[in-house]
VOGU-3710 file (C-alpha; in Angstrom, 3 decimals, decimal comma):
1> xxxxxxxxxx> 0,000/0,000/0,000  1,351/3,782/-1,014  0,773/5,906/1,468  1,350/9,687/0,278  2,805/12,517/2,595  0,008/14,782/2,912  1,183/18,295/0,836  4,511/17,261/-0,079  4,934/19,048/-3,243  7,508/21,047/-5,723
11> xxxxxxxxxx> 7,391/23,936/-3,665  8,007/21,566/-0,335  11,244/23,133/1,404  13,656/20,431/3,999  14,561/20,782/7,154  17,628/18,807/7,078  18,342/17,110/10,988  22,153/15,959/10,875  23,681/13,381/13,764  25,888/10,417/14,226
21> xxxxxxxxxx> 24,011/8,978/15,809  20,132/9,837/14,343  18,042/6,755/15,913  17,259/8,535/18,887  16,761/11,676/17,402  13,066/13,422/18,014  13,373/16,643/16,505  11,308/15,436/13,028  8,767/13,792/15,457  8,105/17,115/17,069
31> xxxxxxxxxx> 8,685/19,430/15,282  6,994/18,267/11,512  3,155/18,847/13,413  4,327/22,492/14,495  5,111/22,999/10,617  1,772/21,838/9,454  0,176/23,519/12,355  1,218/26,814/10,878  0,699/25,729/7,182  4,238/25,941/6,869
41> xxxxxxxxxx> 5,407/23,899/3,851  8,697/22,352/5,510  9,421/19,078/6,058  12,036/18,002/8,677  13,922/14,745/7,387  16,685/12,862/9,585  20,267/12,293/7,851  22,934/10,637/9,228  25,842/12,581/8,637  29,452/10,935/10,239
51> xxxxxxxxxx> 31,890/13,526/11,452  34,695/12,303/8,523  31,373/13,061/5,659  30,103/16,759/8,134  31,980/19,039/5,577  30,995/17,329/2,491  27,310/17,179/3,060  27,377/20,672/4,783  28,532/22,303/1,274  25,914/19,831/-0,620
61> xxxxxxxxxx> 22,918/20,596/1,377  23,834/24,273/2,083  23,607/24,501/-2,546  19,936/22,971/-2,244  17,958/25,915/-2,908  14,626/24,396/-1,559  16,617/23,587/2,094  15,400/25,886/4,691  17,959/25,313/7,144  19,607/22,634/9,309
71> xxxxxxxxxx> 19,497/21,354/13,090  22,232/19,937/14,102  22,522/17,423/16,702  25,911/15,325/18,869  28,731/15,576/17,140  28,338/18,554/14,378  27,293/21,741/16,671  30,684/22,723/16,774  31,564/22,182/13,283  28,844/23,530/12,381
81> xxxxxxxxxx> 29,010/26,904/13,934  32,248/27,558/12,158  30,816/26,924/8,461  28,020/29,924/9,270  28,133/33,093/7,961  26,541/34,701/11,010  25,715/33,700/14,611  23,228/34,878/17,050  25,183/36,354/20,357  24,669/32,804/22,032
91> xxxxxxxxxx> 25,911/30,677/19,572  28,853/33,210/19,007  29,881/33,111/22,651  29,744/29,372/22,794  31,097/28,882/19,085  28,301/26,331/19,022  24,990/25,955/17,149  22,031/23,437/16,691  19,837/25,507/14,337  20,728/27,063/11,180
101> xxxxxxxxxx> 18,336/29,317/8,926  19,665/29,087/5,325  18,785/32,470/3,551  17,479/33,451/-0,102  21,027/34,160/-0,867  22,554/31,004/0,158  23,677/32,076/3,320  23,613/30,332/6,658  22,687/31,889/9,678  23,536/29,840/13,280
111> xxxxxxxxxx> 21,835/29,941/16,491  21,893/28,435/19,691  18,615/27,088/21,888  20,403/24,240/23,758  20,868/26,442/26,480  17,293/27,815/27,179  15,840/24,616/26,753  18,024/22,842/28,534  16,944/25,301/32,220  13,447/25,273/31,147
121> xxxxxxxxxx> 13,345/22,026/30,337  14,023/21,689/34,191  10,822/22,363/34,863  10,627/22,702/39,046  13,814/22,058/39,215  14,926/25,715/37,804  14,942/26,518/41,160  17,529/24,953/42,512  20,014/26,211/40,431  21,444/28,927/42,273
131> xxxxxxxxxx> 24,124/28,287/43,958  24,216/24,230/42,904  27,391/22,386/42,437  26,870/20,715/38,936  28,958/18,380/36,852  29,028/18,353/33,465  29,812/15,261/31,253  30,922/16,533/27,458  31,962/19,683/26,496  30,615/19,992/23,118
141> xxxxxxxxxx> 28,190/22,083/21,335  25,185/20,932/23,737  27,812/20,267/26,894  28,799/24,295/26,099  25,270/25,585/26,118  24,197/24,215/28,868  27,079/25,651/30,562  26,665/29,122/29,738  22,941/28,954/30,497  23,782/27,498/33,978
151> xxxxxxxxxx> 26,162/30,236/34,584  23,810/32,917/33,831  21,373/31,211/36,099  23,776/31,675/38,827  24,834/27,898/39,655  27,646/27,848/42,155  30,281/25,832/40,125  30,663/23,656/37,216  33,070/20,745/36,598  33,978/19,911/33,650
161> xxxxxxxxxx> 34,594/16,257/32,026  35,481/15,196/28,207  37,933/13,321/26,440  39,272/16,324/24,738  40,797/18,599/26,730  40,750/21,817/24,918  37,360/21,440/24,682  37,315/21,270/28,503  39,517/24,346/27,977  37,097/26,279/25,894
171> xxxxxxxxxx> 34,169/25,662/28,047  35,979/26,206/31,171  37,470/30,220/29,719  33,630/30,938/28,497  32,089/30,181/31,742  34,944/31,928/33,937  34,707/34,922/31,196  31,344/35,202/32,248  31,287/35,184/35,267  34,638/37,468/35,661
181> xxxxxxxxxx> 35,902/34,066/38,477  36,591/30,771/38,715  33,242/28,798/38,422  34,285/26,357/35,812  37,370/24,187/36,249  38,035/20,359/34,835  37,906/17,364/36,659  38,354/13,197/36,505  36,506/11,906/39,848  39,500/11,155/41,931
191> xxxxxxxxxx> 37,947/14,698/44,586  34,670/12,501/44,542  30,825/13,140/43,379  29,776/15,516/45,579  27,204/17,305/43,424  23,782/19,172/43,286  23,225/18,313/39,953  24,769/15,732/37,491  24,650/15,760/33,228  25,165/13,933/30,433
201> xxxxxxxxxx> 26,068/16,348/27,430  27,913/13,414/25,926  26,761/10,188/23,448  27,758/8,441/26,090  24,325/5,425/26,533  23,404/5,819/23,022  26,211/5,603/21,171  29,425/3,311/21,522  30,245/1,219/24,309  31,702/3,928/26,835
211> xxxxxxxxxx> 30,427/4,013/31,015  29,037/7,057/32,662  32,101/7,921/34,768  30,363/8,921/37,875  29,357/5,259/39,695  25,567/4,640/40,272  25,947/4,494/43,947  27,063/7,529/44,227  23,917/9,467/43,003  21,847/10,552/45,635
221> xxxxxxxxxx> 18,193/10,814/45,805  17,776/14,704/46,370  20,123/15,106/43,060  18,921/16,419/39,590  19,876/14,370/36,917  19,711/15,072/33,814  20,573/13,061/30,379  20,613/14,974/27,221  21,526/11,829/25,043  17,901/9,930/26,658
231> xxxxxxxxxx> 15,406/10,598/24,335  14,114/7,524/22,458  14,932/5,099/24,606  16,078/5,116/28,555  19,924/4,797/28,740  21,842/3,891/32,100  22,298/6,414/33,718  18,550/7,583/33,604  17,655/4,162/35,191  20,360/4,185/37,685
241> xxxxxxxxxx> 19,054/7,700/38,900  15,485/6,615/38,604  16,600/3,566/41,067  17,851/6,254/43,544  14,924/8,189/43,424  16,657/11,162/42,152  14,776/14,094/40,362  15,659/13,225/36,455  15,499/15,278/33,064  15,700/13,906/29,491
251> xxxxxxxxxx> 16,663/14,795/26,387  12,905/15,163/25,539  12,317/17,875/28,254  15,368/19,878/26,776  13,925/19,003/22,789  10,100/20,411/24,234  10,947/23,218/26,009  13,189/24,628/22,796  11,045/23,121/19,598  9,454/26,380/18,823
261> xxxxxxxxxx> 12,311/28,383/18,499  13,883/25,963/16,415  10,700/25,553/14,202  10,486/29,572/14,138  14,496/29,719/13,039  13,738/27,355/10,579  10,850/28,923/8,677  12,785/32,054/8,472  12,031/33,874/11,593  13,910/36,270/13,703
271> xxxxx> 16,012/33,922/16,220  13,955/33,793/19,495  10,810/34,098/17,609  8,398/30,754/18,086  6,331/29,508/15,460
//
């Protein structure tokens, strides 16, 4: 049996989703009804796009008049930001971006919604972000977002873990930048896991065969954790801190609370604007 995408035509435009990996990825689930909610004729379509292949498909999409933009997911934000032509303040303060607007002119525009959506995302627990003692896992695009959003929400201090250490580095300088003091500093566990709130900004659960470094009996029950990389399915770490009885966050929460913004971006919008 054919079954027909409702108003897919000549005059459709793409909404191209890159990630390695794409299985989990949501954003076409969510954000496709927005677009036909609005009678916008974009369709968002998932690609998976290796790191080694990023800069060849970037300059072959980027040509494809009828593309409207591109979200980017774990591992292209960074790359990504540095092939745009412009960048919203965010995304040009944490050199990272995870939606990009491709103009009439061939042009593409970055911006950055990780951040936001990641504290709002939160939900109640917003509020304990002042003053919390946080560990971050990955210091990538999403890893770097996060950060700078936690630091303008006035968390007390953020350590830093990733396999690349001048990504530590660049994290680390933005957030300390910020703040005009040391909030932000790299770690490897051997001080312990004394923390407020604990996240996954890596791949690490859906991709590969690497272990949350932080044990599972060392998350507490009045912790926040939160797992950017859980989205289609539950990965480790999420049912290690749902075994504690900790307060948890998914990737989903994060996806919701920014979806809007992306779908506005996309469609041509001011960045910030919702659709």
């Amino acid at each position: 049996m054919r079954v027909n995408i409702p108003n897919l035509d000549g005059n459709s435009r793409i909404y191209a989703v890159f990630g390695d990996p794409i299985h989990q990825v949501q954003t076409p689930r969510l954000i496709n009804p927005i677009f036909a909610a609005a009678e916008v004729n974009i369709y968002a379509v998932p690609f998976l796009i290796t790191a080694e292949h990023f800069a060849a498909a970037w300059d072959i999409f980027a040509a494809i008049p009828n593309l409207c933009g591109i979200s980017t997911t774990i591992p292209h934000k960074v790359a990504a930001a540095k092939r745009c032509s412009t960048l919203t303040p965010t995304a040009k303060a944490v050199g990272a971006v995870n939606c990009v607007q491709r103009g009439e002119d061939g042009q593409m525009h970055g911006a950055l919604f990780d951040g936001v959506g990641f504290v709002e995302g939160l939900g109640e627990g917003k509020s304990r972000l002042r003053g919390a003692r946080v560990l971050i896992v990955g210091a990538g695009g999403a890893g770097r977002a996060i950060a700078f959003a936690l630091a303008e929400q006035g968390v007390g201090k953020i350590d830093l873990m990733d396999l690349s250490a001048e990504s530590v580095a660049f994290t680390a300088n933005m957030v300390n930048s910020f703040r005009g003091e040391e909030c932000a500093v790299a770690v490897d566990g051997s001080t312990g896991w004394d923390y407020d709130i604990v996240i996954n900004a890596s791949p690490i659960g859906v991709k590969g065969d690497s272990v949350f470094p932080m044990p599972a009996a060392a998350i507490r029950p009045e912790m926040v954790i939160a797992d950017i990389a859980s989205l289609s399915g539950e990965t480790a770490l999420m049912r290690a801190a749902k075994a504690a009885g900790a307060t948890l966050s998914d990737g989903n929460d994060m996806l919701l609370a920014q979806i809007r913004l992306m779908a506005g971006f996309a469609a041509g919008l001011p960045a910030g604007t919702a659709l």
